[in-house]
N, C-alpha and C positions, 0 to 999 in steps of 0.2 A: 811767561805764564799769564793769563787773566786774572783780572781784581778777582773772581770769586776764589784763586787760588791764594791767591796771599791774602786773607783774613784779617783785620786788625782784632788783634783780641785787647779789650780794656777790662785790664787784670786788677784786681789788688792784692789782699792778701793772701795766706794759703789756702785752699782748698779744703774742705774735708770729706774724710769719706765715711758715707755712715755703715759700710758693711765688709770695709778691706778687700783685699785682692783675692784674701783665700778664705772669706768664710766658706760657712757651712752652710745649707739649703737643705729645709724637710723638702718631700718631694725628687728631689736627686741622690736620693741614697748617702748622704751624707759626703759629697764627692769634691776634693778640695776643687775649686772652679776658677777657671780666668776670671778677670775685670769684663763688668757685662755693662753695655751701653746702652740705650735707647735713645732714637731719634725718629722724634713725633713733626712730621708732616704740617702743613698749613691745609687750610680748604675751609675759614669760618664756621658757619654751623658743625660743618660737616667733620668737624674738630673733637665734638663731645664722643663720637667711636674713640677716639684714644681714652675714653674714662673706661671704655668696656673692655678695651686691651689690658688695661693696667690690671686692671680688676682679675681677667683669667693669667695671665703673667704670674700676679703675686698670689693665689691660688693655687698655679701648681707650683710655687717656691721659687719662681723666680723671680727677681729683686734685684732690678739697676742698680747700680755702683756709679755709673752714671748718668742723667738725663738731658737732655739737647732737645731744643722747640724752635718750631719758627710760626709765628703770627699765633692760630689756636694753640698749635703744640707748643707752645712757649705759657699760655695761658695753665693747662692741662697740667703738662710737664710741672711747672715751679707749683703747682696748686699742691702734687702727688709732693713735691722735693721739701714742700714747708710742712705736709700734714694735715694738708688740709682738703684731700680728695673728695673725703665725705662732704664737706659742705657747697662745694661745687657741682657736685653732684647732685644733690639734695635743690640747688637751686635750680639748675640746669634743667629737672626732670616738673619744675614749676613752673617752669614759663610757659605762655598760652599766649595765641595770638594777640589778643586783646592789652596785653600788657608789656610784650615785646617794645615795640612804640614808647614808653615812660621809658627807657633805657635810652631813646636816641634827642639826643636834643640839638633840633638840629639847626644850622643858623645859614642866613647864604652870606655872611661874609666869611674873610679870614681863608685862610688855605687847607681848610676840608669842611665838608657837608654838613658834618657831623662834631660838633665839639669833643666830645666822648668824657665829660665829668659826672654825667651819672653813672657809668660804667666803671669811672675809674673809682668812684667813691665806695660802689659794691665791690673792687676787688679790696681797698682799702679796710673796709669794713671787715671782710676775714681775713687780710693778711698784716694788717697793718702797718708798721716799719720796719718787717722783715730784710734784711739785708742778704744776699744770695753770698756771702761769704760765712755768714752763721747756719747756713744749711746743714744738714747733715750729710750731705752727698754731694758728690760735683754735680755743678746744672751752667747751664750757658742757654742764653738767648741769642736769636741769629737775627739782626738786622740791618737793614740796608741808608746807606749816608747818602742822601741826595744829593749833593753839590758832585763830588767824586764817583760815587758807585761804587765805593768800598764795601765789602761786606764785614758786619762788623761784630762782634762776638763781646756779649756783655755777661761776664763773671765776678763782677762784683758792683756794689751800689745795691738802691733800692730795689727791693724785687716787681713791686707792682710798677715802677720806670718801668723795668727792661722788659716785663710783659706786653704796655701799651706802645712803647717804641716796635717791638715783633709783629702786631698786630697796626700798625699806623696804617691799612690802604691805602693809597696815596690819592686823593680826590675826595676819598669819604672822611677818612679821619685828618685830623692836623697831624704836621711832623713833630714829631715828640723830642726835645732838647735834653741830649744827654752830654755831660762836661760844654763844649763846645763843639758838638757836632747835632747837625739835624738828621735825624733816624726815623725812617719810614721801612715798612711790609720789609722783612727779613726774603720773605719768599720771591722780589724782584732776582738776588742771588742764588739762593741755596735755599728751595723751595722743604727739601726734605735732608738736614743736615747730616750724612753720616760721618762728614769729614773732620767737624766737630767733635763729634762722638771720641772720630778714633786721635782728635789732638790730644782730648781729655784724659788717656789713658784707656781707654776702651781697649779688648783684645779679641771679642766679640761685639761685632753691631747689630742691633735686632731694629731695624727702620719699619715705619708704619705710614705708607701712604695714600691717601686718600684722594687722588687724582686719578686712578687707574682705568678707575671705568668709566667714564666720565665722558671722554671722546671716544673712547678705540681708537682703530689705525688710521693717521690722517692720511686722506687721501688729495688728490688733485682733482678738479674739475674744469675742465676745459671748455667743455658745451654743457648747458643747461637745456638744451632741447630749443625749441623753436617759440617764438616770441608768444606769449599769452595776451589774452586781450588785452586790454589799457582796464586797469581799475579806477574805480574813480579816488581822487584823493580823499582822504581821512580828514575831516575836519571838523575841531573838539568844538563843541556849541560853548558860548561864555560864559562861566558859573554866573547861578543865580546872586541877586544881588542879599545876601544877608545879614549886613552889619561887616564893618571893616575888622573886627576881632575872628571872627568867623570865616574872612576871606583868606586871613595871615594865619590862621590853625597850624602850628607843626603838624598835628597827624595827616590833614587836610592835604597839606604842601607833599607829603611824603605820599599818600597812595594818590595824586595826582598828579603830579607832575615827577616826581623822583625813581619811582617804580614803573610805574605804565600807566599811558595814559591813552585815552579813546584806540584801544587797538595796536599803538604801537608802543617799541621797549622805554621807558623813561629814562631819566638819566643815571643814575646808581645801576639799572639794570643793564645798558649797554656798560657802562664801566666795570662791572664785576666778571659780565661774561669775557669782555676784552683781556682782563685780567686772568679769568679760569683759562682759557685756552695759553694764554701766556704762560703760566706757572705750570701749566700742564706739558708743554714744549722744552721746556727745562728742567723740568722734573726727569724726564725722560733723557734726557743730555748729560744731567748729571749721576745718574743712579746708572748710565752705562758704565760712564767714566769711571766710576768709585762706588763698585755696588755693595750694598752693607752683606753681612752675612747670614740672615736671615730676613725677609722680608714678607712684609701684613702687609694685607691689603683690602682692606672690606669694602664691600659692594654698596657705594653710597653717594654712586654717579646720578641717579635717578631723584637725592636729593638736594632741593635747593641752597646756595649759599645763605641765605636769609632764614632760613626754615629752623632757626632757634626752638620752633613751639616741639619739634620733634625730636626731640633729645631722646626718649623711650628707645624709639625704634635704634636708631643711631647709638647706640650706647649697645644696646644688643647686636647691631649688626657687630661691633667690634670685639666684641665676647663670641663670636663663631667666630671671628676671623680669624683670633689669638687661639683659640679652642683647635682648629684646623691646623696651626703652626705648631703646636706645642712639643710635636714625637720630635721633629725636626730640630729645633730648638735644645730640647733636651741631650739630641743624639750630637753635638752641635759642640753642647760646652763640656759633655764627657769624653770627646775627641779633642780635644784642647785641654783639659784641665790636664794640671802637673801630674806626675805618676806620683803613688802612694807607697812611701818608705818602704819596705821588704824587711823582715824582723829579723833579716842577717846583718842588716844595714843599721837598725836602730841596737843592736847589740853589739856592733861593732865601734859604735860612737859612745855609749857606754865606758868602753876599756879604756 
């Protein structure tokens, strides 16, 4: 088997569940139902559609039993699993270009770009010592161990840990130390976890990926056609001179050099595209192998990884896309839900 088969799950105590194997659900007729899973996808920005899935899911009465994330969906996921959607949301639908940037503080030493403590302090700030074993539901973060290549499932400890550990990049964020292992981007492994889902008890998986359209079908290119003229090379003229505070600017460093610079991709921008087509190749590897039983997929290939300021849109593409799934879904867990006692049966247990 491959590392991404055998899992390390770091467990502690029991699980809980906040809605049992057989409640009841308005919206389905009141129909006893399998354990329902959900396993939310990575793709950064492109992460807030899983707040517009939740949102039509629990709408028409459906309601994980369990939740599974990797990188955003780990963000997403535990925000829904502690109660605190609404405020994630609420901020989410705040951000604007101009302040995205106070979020990133970025440094070039150290082993990522990006320190990530103003980020981690906002997730702090609304979850605060939330421990993912006082959840009320099962939930698992899906991360990956640098040194090995383990993929590694974090079910218990702090919740904001296992969220920035799911979300670590590798290049842009630091690796995030959890017990004694270093834990980076969940999505190097198990881009969209259903397998999690179904370790957790799931009997239905409802997966939500957000890589879909992003490339289409790769193709091969063998000839690009016949030589083009010679261009001349791109050569960035040297910033003006204006005070040494002004030349070392984080935001400064970041749309010049980090993003794009005179024309070509900067450095975070070749690293994240190199990373989307990666997580996108395995995405596709693994949801053959082990494909969940329902599957979202909202149309948010056109949006940028970085594109935080767009949560609106993104939030609504995932509410059509959960809205589109819903007949399915429903026809789905009343084709699986247990049969309902027959009043010869419940009279017979009587005597």
């Amino acid at each position: 088997m491959s590392r991404s088969e055998n899992p390390v799950v770091l467990d502690g105590s029991k699980s809980h569940d906040r809605n049992g194997s057989n409640g009841q659900k308005p919206g389905l007729d009141s129909v006893k139902r399998p354990v329902i899973g959900l396993a939310l996808g990575g793709g950064a920005a492109r992460g807030f559609a899983h707040i517009g899935i939740l949102r039509s899911l629990v709408a028409h009465g459906i309601e994980p039993d369990v939740v599974v994330g990797t990188s955003i969906g780990a963000v997403v996921g535990g925000a829904y699993a502690a109660g605190r959607l609404d405020t994630l949301e609420e901020w989410a639908r705040s951000l604007q270009p101009r302040n995205i940037f106070s979020y990133l503080d970025i440094r070039l030493n150290g082993s990522g770009l990006i320190g990530g403590a103003k980020l981690t302090a906002r997730l702090e700030a609304s979850l605060g010592q939330t421990r993912i074993e006082e959840l009320p539901l099962k939930f698992a973060s899906v991360a990956t161990e640098v040194r090995t290549g383990h993929e590694i499932w974090l079910t218990h400890g702090r919740l904001v840990d296992a969220m920035r550990a799911s979300y670590a990049l590798p290049g842009i964020f630091a690796p995030m130390l959890v017990g004694d292992r270093w834990l980076v981007d969940g999505a190097l492994v198990n881009p969209v976890p259903v397998s999690t889902a179904r370790a957790l008890g799931a009997e239905i998986v409802i997966a939500a990926n957000l890589s879909n359209d992003v490339f289409g079908h790769s193709i091969t290119i063998f000839s690009h056609g016949a030589q083009s003229e010679p261009r001349e090379s791109i050569v960035e003229p040297p910033p003006p001179k204006r005070g040494f505070g002004k030349f070392f600017s984080a935001e400064r460093t970041v749309k010049r050099e980090l993003f794009n610079a005179a024309g070509r991709p900067g450095v975070i921008t070749v690293m994240t595209d190199a990373f989307n087509i990666m997580q996108d190749r395995i995405t596709r590897a693994r949801l053959a192998g082990d494909p969940p039983d329902l599957l979202i997929q909202p149309r948010v290939g056109q949006i940028g990884w970085f594109d935080f300021h767009r949560a609106n849109e993104l939030i609504a593409h995932g509410t059509r896309a959960a809205d589109r799934a819903i007949e399915a879904i429903v026809e789905a867990i009343e084709t699986l839900a247990p049969p309902s006692p027959t009043p010869e049966a419940d009279a017979g247990a009587d005597i």
